[in-house]
Backbone as a printed PyTorch tensor [residue, N CA C, xyz], in Angstrom:
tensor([[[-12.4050,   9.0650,  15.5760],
         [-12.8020,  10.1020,  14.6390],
         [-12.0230,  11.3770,  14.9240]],

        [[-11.7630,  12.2440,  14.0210],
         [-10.9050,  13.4720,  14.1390],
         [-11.9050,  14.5700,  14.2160]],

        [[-12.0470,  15.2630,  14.8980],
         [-12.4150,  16.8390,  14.6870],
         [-12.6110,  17.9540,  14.0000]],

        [[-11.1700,  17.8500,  12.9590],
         [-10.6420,  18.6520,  11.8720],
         [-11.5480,  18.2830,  11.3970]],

        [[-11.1250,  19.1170,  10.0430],
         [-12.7970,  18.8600,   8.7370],
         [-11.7270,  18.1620,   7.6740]],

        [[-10.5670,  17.6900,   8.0170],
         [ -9.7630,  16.9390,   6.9100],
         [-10.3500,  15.4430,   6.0000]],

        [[-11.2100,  14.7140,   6.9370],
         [-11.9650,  13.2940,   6.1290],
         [-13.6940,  13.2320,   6.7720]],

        [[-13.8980,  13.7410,   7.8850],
         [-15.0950,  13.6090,   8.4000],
         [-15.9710,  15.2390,   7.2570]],

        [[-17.1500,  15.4030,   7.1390],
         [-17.8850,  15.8680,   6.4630],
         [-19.8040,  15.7220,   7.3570]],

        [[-19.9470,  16.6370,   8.1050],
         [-20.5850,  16.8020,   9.3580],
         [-22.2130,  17.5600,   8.4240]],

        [[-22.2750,  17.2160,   7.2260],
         [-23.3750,  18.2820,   6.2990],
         [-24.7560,  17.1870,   6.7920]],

        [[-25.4180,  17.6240,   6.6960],
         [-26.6800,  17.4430,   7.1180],
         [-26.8710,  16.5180,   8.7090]],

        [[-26.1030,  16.3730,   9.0460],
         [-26.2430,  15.4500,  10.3410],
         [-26.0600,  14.4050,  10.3990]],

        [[-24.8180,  13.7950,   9.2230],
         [-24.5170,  12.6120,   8.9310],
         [-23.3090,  12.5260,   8.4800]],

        [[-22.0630,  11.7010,   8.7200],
         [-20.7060,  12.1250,   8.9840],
         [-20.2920,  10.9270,   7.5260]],

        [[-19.6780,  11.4790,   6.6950],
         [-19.0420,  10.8230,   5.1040],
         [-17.7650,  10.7360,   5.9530]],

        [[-17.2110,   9.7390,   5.6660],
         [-15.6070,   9.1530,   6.0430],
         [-14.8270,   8.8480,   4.9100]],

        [[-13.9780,   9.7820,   3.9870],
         [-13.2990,   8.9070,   2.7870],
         [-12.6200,   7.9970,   3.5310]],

        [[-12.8710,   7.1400,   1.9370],
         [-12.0850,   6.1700,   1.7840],
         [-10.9960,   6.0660,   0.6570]],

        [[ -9.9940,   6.1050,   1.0550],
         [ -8.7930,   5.4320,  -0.5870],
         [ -9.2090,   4.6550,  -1.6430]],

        [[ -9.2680,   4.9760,  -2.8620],
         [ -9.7720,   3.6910,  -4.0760],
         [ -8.9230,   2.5750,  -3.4050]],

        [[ -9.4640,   1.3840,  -3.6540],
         [ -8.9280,  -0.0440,  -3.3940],
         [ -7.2100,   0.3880,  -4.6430]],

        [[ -6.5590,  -0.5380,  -4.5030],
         [ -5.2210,  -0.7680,  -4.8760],
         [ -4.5160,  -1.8200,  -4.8590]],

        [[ -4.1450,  -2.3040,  -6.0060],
         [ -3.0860,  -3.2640,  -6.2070],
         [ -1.9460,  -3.3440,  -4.9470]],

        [[ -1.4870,  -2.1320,  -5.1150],
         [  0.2580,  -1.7090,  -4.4230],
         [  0.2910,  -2.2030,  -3.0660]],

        [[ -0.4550,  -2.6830,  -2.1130],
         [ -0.2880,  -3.0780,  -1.3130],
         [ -0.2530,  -4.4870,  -0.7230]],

        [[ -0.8360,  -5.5280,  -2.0310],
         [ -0.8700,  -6.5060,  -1.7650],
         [  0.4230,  -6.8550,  -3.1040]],

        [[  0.8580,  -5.9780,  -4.0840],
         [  2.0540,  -6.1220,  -4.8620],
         [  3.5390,  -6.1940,  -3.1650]],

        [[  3.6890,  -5.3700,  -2.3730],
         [  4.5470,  -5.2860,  -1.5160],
         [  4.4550,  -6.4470,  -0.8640]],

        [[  3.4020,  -6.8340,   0.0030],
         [  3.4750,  -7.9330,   0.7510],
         [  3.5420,  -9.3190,  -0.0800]],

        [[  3.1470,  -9.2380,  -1.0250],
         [  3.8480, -10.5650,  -2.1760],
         [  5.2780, -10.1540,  -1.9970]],

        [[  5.9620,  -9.2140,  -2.4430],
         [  7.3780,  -9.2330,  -2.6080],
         [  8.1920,  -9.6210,  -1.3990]],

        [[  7.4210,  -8.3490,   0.0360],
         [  8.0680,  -9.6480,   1.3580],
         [  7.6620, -10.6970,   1.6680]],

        [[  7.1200, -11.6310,   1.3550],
         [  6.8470, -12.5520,   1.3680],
         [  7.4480, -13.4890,   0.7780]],

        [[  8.2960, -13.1090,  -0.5200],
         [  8.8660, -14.0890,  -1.4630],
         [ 10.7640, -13.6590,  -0.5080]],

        [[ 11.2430, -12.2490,  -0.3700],
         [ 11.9180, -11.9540,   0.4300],
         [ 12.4950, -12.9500,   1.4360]],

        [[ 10.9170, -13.2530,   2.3530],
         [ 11.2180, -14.2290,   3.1700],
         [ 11.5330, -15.6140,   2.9640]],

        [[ 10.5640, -16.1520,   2.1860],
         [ 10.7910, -17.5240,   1.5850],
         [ 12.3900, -17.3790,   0.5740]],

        [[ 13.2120, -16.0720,   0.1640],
         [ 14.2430, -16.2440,  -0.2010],
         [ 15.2860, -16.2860,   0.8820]],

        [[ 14.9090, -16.1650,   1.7980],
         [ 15.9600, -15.8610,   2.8970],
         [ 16.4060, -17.7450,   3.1610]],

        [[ 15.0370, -18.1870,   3.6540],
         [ 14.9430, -19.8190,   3.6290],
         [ 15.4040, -21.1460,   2.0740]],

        [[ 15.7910, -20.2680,   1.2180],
         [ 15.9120, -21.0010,   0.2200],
         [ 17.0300, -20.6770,  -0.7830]],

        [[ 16.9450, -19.5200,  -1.4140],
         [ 17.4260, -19.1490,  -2.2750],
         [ 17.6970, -17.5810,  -2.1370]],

        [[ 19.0540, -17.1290,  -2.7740],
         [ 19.0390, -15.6330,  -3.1360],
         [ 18.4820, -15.0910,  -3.6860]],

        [[ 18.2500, -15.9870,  -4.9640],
         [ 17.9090, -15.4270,  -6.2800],
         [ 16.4840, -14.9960,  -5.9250]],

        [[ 15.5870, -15.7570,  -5.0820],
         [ 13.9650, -14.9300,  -4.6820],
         [ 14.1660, -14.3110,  -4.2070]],

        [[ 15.2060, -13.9010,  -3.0550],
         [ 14.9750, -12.3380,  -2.2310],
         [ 15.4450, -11.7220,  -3.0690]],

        [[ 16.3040, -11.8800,  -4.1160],
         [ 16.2820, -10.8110,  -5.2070],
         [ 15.2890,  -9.8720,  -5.8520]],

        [[ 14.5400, -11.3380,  -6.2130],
         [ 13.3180, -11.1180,  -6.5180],
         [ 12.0630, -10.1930,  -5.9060]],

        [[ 12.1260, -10.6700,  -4.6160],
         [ 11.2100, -10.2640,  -3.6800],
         [ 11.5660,  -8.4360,  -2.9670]],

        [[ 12.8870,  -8.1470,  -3.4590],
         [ 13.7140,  -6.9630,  -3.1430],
         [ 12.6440,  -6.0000,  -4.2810]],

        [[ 12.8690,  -6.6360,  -5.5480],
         [ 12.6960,  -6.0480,  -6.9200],
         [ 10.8890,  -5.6880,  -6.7930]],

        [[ 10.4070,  -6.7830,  -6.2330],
         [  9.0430,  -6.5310,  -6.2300],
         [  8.3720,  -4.9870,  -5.2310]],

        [[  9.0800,  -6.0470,  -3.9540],
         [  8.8590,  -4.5430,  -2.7270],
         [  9.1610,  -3.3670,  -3.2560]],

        [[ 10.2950,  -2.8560,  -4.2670],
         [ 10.7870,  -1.6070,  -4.8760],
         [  9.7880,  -1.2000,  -5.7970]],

        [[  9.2190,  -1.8580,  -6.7890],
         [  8.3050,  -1.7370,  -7.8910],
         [  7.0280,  -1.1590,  -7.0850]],

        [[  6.4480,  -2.2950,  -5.8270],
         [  5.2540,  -1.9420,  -4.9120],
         [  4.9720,  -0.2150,  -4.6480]],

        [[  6.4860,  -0.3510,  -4.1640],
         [  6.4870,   1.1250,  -3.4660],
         [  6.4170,   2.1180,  -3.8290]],

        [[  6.7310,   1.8430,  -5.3860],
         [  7.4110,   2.9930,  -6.2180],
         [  5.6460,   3.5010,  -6.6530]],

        [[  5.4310,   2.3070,  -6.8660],
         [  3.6470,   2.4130,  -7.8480],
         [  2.4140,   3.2370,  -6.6090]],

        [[  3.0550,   2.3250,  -5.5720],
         [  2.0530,   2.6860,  -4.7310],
         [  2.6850,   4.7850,  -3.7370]],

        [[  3.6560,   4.9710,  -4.1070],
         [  3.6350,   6.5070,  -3.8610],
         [  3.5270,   7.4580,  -5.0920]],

        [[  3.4000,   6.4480,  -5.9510],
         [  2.8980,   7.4060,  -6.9590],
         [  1.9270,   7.4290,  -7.6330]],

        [[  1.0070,   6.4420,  -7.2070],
         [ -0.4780,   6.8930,  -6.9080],
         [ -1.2110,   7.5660,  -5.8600]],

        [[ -0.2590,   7.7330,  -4.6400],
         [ -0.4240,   8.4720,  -3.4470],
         [ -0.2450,  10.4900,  -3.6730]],

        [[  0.4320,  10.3410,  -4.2430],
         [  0.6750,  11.2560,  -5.2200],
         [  0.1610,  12.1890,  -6.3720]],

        [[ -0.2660,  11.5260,  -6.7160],
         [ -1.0220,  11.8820,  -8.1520],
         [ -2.6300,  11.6250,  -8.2450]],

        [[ -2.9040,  10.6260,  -6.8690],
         [ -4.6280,  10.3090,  -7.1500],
         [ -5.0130,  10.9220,  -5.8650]]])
């Protein structure tokens, strides 16, 4: 637990911890390395794929980091 008053909330004698809304973007990335990998073992054309996905992941998921 942190100290700061940045996520803990110490009001009545009972400590609130945010949490992040749940999110796609993180299980979008680990699909993409995942296919990455299985392209490494098989084919280019999936780590292509799996390149394209991880980029899309990342892109979505800092710009909901961002904006929400």
């Amino acid at each position: 637990m942190s100290h700061g008053d940045g996520d803990v909330n110490h009001e009545h004698g009972q400590e609130h911890i945010h949490l992040p809304e749940p999110s796609v973007w993180p299980l979008t990335v680990g699909a993409g390395t995942s296919l990455m990998a299985l392209g490494v073992a098989t084919s280019l054309a999936l780590s292509a794929m799996g390149l394209v996905l991880v980029a899309w992941g990342l892109f979505g998921w800092i710009q909901e980091l961002r904006h929400g």
